[in-house]
N, C-alpha and C positions, 0 to 999 in steps of 0.2 A: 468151435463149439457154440449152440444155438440156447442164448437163453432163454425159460420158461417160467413161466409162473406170472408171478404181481413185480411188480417194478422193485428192484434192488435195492432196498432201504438202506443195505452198507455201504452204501455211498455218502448217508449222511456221515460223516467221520472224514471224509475224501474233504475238506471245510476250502480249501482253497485251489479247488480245482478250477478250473476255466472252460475247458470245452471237454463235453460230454456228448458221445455218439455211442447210443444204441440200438441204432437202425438197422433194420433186416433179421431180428428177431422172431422168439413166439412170446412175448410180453403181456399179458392179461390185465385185466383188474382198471382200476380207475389212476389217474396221474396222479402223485401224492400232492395234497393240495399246501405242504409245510417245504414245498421244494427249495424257497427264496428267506426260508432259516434257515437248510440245510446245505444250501451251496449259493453262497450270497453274491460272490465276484463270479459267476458261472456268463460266459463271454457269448458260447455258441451250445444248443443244445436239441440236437437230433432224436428223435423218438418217432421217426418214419418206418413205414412197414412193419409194423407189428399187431396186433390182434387188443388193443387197448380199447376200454369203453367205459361209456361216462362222459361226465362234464368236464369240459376245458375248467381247471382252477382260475377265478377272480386273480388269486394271488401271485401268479405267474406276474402280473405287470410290479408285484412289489422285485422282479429283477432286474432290477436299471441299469445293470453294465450288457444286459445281450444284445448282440449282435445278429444272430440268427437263430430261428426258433420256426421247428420242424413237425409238425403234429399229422401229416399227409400221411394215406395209407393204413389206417385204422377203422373202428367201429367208436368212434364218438361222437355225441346225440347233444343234444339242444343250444344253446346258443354260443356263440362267440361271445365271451365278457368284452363289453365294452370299457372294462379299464385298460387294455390292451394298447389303447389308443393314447398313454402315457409315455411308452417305452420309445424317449426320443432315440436312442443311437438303433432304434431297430433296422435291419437293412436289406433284412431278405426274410421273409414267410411266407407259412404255406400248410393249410388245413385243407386240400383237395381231398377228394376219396376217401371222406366219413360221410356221419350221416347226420350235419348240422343244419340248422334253420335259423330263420332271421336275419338281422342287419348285423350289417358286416363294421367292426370299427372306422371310426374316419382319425385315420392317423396324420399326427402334427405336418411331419420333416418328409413325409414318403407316399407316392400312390403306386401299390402293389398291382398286378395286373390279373384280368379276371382268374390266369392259371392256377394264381393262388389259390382259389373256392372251390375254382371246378368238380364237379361232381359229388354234389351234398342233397338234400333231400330241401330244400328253401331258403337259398341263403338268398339274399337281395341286399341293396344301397350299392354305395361305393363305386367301385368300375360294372356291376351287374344292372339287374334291371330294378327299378325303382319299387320298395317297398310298398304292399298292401294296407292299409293302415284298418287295426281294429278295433279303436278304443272310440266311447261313445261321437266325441266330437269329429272323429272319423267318420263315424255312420250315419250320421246328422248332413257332413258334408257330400257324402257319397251318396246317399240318399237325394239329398237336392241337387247331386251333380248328374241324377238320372232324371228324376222327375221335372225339373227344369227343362233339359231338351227335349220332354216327352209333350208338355204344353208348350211349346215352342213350333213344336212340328205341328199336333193338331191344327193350335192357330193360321201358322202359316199355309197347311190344308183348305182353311175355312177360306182364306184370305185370298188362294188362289182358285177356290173354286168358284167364288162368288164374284173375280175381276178376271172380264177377258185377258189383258194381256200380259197374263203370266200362265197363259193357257197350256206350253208347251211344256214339254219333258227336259228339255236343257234347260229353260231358266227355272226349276224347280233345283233342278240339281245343283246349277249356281247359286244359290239362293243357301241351299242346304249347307251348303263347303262349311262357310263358318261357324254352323250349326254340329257339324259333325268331330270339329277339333276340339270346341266346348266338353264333348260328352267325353275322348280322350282323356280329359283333364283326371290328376288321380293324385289326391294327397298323400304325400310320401311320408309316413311312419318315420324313418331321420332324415334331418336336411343331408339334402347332398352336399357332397364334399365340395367346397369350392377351389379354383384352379388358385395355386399359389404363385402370384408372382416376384420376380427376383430383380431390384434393380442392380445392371451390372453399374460397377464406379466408372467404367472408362464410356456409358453408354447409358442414354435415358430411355431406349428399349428394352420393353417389357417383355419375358417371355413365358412360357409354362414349364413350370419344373418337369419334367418327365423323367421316367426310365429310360436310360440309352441301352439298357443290355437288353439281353432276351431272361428270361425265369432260370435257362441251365448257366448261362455266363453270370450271368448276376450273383449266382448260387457260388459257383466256383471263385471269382474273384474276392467276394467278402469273406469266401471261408478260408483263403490263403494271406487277407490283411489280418481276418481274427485270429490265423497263427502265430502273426509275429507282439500280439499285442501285450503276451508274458515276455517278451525281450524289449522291448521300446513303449515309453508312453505315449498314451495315444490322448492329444490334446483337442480341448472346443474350438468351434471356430470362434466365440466371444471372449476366449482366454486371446488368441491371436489379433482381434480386431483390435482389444485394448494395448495390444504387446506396440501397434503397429500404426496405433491412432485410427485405424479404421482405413488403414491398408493407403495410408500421405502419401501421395505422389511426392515429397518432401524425404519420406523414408527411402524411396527408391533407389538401391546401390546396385543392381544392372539388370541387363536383360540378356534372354538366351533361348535357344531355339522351343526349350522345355516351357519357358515362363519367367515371370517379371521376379527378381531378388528383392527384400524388403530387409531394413534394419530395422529393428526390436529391440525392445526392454522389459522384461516379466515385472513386474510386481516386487519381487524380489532383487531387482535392479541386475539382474543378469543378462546382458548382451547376447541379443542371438540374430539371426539369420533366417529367414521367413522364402522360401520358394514356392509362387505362388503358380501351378501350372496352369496350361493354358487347356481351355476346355474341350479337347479331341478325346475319342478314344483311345486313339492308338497309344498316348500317353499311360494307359494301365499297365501295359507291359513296363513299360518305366522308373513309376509308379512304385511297381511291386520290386522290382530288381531292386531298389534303391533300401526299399524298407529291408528286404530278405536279406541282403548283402551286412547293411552296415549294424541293421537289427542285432545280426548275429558276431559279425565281426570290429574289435574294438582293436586300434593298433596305435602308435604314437605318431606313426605317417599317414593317419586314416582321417579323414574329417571328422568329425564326433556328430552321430547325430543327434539328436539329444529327443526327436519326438515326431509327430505326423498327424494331419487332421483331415478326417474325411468326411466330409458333411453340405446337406445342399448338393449334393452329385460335384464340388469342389474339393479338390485335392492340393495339399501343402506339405512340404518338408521342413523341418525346422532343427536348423545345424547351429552348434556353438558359432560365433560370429569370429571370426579372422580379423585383425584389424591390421593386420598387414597387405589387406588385399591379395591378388594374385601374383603370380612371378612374372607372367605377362606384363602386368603395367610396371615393375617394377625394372624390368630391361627393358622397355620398348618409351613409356612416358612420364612413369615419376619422376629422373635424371632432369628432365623438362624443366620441376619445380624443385627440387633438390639440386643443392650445388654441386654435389657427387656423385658421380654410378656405382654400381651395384659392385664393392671388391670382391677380390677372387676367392679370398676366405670366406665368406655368404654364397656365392655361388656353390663352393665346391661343398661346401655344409650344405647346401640346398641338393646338388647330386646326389652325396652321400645317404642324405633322407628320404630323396624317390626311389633309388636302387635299393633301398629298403625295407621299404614299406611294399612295394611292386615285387620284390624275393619272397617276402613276408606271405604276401596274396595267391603268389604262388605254389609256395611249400608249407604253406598254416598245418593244424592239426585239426581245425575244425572243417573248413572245403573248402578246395580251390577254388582262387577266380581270375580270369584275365581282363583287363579292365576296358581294353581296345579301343580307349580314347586316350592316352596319355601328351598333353600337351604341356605347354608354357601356362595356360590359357586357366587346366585343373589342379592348380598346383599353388593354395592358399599358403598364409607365410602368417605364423602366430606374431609375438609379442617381440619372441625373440629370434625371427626368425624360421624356426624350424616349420620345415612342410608338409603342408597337408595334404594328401589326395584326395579329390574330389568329382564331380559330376559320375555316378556310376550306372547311369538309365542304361549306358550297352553294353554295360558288363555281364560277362556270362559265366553264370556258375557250373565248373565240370564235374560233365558224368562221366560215369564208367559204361558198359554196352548193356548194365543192367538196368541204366536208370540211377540209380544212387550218387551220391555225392562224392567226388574224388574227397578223399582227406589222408590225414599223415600213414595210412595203413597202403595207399595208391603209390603208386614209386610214378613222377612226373618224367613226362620226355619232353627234352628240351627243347627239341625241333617241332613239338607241338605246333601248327598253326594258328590259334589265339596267343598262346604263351609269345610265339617267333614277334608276331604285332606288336606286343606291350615292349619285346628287348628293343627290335627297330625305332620304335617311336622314343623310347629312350634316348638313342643313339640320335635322333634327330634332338633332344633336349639336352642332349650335353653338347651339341655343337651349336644351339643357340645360346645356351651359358657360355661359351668361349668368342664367340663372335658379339655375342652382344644385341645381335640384329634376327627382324624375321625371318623365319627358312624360306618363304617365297622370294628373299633375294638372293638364294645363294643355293636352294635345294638342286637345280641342275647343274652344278657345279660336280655332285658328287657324283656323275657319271667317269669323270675321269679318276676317283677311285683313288684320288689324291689328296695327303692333309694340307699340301702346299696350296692347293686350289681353295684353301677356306682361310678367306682375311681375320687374325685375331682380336680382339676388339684391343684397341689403340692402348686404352684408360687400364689394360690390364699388364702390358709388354714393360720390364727393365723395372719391376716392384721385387722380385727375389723369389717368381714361381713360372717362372718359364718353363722348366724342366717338370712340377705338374700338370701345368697346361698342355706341356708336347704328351703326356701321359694318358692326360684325359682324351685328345685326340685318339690316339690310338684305342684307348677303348669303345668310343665311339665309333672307329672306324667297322671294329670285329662286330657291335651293335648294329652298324647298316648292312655288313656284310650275310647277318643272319637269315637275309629272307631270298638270297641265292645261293652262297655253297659255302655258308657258315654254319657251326651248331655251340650255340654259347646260350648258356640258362640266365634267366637273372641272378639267382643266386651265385652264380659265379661273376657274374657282372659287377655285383655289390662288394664281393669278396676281393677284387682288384680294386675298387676304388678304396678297399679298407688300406691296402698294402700301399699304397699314395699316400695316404693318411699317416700312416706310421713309419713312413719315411720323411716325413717335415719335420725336420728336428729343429725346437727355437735355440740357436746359437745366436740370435743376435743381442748384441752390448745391451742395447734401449731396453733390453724386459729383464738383465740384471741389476741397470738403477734403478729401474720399478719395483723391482723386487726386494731391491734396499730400503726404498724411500717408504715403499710400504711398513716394513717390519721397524723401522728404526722410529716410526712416527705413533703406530698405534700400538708399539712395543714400550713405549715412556707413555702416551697418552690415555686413557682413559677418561671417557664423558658418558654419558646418559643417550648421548644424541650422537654415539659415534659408535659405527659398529664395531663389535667387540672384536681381537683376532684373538685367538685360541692360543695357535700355533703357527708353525710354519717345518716345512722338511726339504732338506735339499741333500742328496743321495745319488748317486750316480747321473750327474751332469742333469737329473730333473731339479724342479722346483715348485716347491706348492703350498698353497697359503690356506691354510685351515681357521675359519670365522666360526660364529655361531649363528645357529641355522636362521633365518628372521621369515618368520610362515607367510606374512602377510606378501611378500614381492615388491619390486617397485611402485612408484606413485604414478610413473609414466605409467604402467599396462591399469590403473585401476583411472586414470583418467582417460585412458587413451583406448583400452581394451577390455579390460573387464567391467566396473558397474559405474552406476552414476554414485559419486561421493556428495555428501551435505556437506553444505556451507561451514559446519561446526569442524566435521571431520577436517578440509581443508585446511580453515582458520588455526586450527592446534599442529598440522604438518606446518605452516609458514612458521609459527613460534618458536615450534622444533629447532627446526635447521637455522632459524634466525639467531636461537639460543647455541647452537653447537656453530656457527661460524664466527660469532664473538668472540666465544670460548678458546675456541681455537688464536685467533688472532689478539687477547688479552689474556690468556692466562701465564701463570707465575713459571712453569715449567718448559716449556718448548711454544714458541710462538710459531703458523702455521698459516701458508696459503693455500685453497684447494686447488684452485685453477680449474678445475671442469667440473662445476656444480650446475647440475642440470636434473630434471625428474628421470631420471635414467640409474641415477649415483647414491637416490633417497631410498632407501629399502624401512618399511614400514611393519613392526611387531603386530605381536596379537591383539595389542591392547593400541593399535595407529598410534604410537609414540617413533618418530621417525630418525632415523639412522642412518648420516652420512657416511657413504663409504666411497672405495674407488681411489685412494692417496696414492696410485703410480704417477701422476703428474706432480703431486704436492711439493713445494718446496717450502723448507726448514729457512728461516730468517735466519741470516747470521750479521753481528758487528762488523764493523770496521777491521777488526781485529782478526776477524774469523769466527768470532765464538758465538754459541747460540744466542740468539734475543731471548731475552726471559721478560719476569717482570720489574727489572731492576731496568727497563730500556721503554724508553716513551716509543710510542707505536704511533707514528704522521699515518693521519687522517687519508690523505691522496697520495700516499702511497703505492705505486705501479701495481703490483701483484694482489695487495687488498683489495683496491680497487673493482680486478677483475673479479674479483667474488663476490664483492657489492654489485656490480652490474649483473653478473649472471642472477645472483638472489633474484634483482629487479626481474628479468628474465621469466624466472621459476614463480614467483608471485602470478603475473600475469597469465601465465598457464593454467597455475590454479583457478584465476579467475573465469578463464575462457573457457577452460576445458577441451583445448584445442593447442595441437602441436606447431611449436613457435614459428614454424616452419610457413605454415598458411597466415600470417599476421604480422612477420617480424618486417619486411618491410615497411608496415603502415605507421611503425615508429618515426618515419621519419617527419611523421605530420606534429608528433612531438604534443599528439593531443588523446585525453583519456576517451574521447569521442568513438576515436579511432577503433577502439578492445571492443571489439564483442563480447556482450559478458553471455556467459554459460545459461541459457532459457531455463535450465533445470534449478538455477539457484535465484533468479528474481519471484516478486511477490511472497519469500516463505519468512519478511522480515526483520533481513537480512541487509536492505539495501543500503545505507549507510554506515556498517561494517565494507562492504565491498568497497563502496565508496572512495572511504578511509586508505585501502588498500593499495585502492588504486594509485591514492597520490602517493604513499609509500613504495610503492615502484618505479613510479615517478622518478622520484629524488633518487633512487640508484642508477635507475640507466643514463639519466642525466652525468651521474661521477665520473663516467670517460669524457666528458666534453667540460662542462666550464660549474660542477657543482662537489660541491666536499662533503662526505657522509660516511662515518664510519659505521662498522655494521655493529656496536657496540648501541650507536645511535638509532639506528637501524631498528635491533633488537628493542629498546626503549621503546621504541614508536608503537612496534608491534604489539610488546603488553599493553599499551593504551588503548589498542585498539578494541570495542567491545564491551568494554569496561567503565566502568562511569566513575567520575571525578577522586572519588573517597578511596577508591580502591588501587586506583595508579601507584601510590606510596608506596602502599604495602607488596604490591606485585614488582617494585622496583626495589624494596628493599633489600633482598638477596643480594649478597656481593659475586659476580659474574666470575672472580677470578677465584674463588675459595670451588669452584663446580668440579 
């Protein structure tokens, strides 16, 4: 149906609408000049081909979120506002085929190309031909810009008729040349736009901004980013330069065919992930996949993206940040710097999550996708592990033969050929989790069709999962088999490795003293600094331990992977746990060793009051006698198992301090010098530094207690309250009695 009339005022009510197109109308009357009160967040807004006339409204630039803005193909008369020339995120216009006049805006961020004008009644400036100018000092100039080379020529007339040798017709003429450019000259009504240049960081060539599209692609790509931009935020590039320091070759955490990766931190101290692409076109297609895809699809195996900036003719992705890195370096070169490889319970929880997430991609309700790059390589690894998928530039979203988007109303065929891709390449990523090693060492191997032909990795054989591993094999197998005379979905792929899973039954001894030591410890104990247990249920051969919920997560993922913590915040987690490891090992009721206190064990409430937990390793002091240590029993200072709690403290302090997993540093101790800690850039200069200081030599003295120093964490704890606190106040922060807690 063809609307008529004056433009659709019920639209004012429509208050958070985004893009509006009513192009190809019979539309009349003038453009309502209250449009940017009545649709304020309006993104993209089409008003091509229709029969509108009148003045372009001034107040069109009071709407700062548009993106494209379409006035082509109408009857409207006199000037372009020059407020126009505000609308930084503008990305595409176009007022051809009315009947405007005058100079054309000079916009900040963008030069439109003449298509945009085309066919108006005197539009000039900008990419057109250079403005008339009519105002007095115009006419003054213009005036002397004729009459000057009019007594110019006379003279030179006089000049050559009265001297031979300038007798001739050529050197008249040469004579004339510079004469002739002068009169050319024509003061231009607005300055011309000048050329914007861009220094790149990796390069001190300068270049001119330009359009790389044509006016139709140009049209089309921004009006399929301005679709996604009610599903994802779409950020500055000056929000990103601050995230990124101005894009530190320091921030740099990899490279890749698309563009350089960057680490970040918002304002809000949220860790994220910055992809800066590289400046091709072809990269649009990309681009757009990446936004469309994850815009719309949110999954627990799916990268999160969290936003996207397109500005400067530059383009960026910006993903929550993974501080687990890839699975790639995690089988191929962390083992390198870790003393362990990757167990087969992480592995096979890492299977279980791609065959997941990739089913998921598959059989969603909102539309298909095959991702057709599934490697080691896309496969980020949160906090705790769990997998993310990621790089999606050649993922392809399925149609049906109308065009439309396959979703849960499409019934999927498994032998699909993108689908077959994602299972295969699967099938190649479970036999790199079993091997351990690249498929370029062993990928010919699978011609013979054999699981005997694929070496297990060593570090996983005679642990108590052999019989999963020959499983996973086998699934893999039917996964390579898929793209010659196989037909297996992912979802059915996913669905066997579930049936693996629920075939690991824990029967072994070690997780029913854990499961003792647990209940029998935080079953008597209650602290402030000790997570609470609830409960616990043990029921047909299971077992399970019900805590209360603690929102905040470990101290590891908020030092390690979530934001940057203040020095304050830290400072009260060390008094915490310094205070509940005392307590523990002084109190009047059950005296207590952790044995693996680590930022991994600290779980942190709403209010960062921190909460040791994790007691399966814990052991109960007992007498001589057998009977519990209470506090009727003197507690030795260098005591073996104390000890180790004092040193791991020592341990957990210095982390705090670095803000770096002990893992990159813990050798430097043996230089035995505080030189050695890098302290954390985010907590120097906020005066702080002799609190740190202080800290530092408090961790000192515990790591020192395995070698030749005595320091109870009682002592320990003492230290810590002084720490911060000035002379008057130590007393009173000591006077609490530690064993009444």
């Amino acid at each position: 149906m063809r609307l008529t009339g004056p433009f659709p005022m019920g639209i004012r009510n429509c208050t958070s609408i985004i893009g509006l197109n009513l192009s190809g109308n019979y539309l009349s009357g003038s453009i309502p000049s209250n449009l940017a009160d009545d649709l304020p967040f309006i993104v993209s807004l089409d008003l091509s081909n229709n029969n509108l006339s009148g003045s372009i409204p001034s107040s069109i630039a009071n709407l700062t979120f548009i993106n494209i803005l379409r006035l082509d193909n109408n009857h409207l008369t006199g000037e372009i506002p020059q407020e126009l020339s505000t609308l930084q995120r503008l990305k595409y216009f176009s007022v051809a085929n009315n009947r405007l006049s005058g100079p054309v805006p000079i916009f900040i961020n963008i030069n439109f190309p003449p298509e945009s004008y085309t066919h108006n009644l005197g539009l000039c400036g900008g990419p057109l031909n250079v403005c008339k100018d009519e105002d007095l000092d115009g006419l003054f100039l213009s005036g002397f810009a004729i009459a000057f080379p009019i007594f110019t020529i006379l003279s030179t007339f006089f000049m050559l008729y009265c001297s031979p040798k300038f007798s001739t017709i050529s050197h008249i003429y040469t004579n004339l040349l510079p004469i002739k450019k002068i009169v050319r000259i024509k003061h231009p009504r607005t300055i011309k736009r000048p050329q914007i240049f861009v220094s790149d960081e990796n390069s001190r060539e300068e270049r001119t901004v330009k359009s790389s599209l044509s006016l139709t692609s140009n049209y089309e790509f921004y009006t399929q980013v301005t679709a996604v931009e009610e599903l994802i935020h779409r950020l500055s590039l000056v929000e990103l330069k601050r995230a990124t320091n101005k894009f530190d070759i320091k921030n740099v955490i990899g490279y890749g065919n698309m563009g350089v990766m960057y680490k970040g931190v918002f304002r809000n101290s949220i860790l994220i992930a910055v992809k800066r692409l590289h400046k091709f076109e072809s990269f649009e297609k990309e681009f757009l996949s990446v936004i469309q895809i994850l815009g719309r699809l949110q999954h627990e195996n799916l990268v999160p993206l969290l936003g996207f900036c397109l500005e400067m003719g530059k383009k960026f992705l910006v993903y929550k940040y993974m501080c687990n890195g890839t699975l790639h370096q995690w089988l191929h070169y962390r083992h390198k710097i870790y003393p362990k490889k990757m167990k087969w319970t992480t592995r096979f929880k890492i299977a279980k999550g791609v065959a997941r997430g990739l089913a998921w991609l598959h059989h969603n309700k909102i539309f298909k996708v095959a991702h057709l790059r599934i490697s080691s390589k896309c496969i980020l690894l949160n906090d705790d592990f769990e997998p993310k998928i990621s790089k999606f530039g050649n993922a392809k979203m399925m149609v049906n033969a109308s065009g439309t988007p396959l979703s849960s109303s499409t019934s999927v065929v498994p032998d699909c050929s993108p689908y077959k891709e994602d299972v295969y390449s699967f099938g190649i990523l479970l036999l790199e989790l079993v091997t351990g090693r690249e498929p370029s060492t062993w990928i010919h191997s699978l011609a013979d069709r054999s699981r005997e032909a694929i070496m297990i990795d060593e570090s996983l054989t005679g642990q108590g999962f052999d019989d999963e591993i020959q499983e996973t094999l086998k699934i893999a197998e039917k996964c390579i088999q898929v793209q010659t005379d196989g037909e297996i979905s992912m979802l059915q792929v996913y669905q066997a490795i579930i049936l693996i899973a629920v075939k690991r039954l824990h029967k072994f001894e070690s997780f029913e003293k854990e499961f003792l030591s647990v209940i029998q410890i935080l079953g008597r104990l209650q602290h402030e600094n000790l997570v609470p247990l609830v409960g616990f249920c043990l029921e047909m051969g299971k077992k399970f331990l019900v805590y209360k919920y603690i929102c905040n997560g470990t101290l590891h993922q908020w030092l390690n992977c979530r934001q940057q913590m203040e020095w304050t915040l830290r400072l009260k987690v060390a008094k915490g746990v310094a205070r509940g490891l005392a307590w523990l090992h002084h109190n009047k009721i059950l005296k207590v060793a952790h044995l693996r206190i680590s930022s991994k064990c600290i779980l942190l409430d709403d209010d960062f009051e921190p909460k040791i937990s994790k007691f399966g390793y814990a052991k109960m002091m007992v007498n001589a006698n057998g009977t519990f240590a209470s506090s009727s029993d003197s507690v030795i200072p260098n005591l073996s198992l104390y000890k180790d709690d004092v040193y791991s403290f020592g341990i957990l302090l210095l982390e705090l301090v670095t803000g770096r997993e002990p893992s990159t540093w813990i050798n430097s101790l043996a230089d035995r010098s505080r030189e050695a800690i890098m302290i954390d850039e985010s907590l120097m200069g906020q005066g702080f530094d002799d609190e740190i200081q202080e800290t530092l030599k408090i961790a000192e003295k515990c790591i020192q207690v395995q070698t030749d120093g005595e320091i109870s964490m009682l002592q320990v704890y003492q230290a810590m309250c002084a720490t911060g606190i000035s002379n008057n106040e130590i007393s009173v922060d000591l006077g609490m009695n530690i064993e009444d807690n």
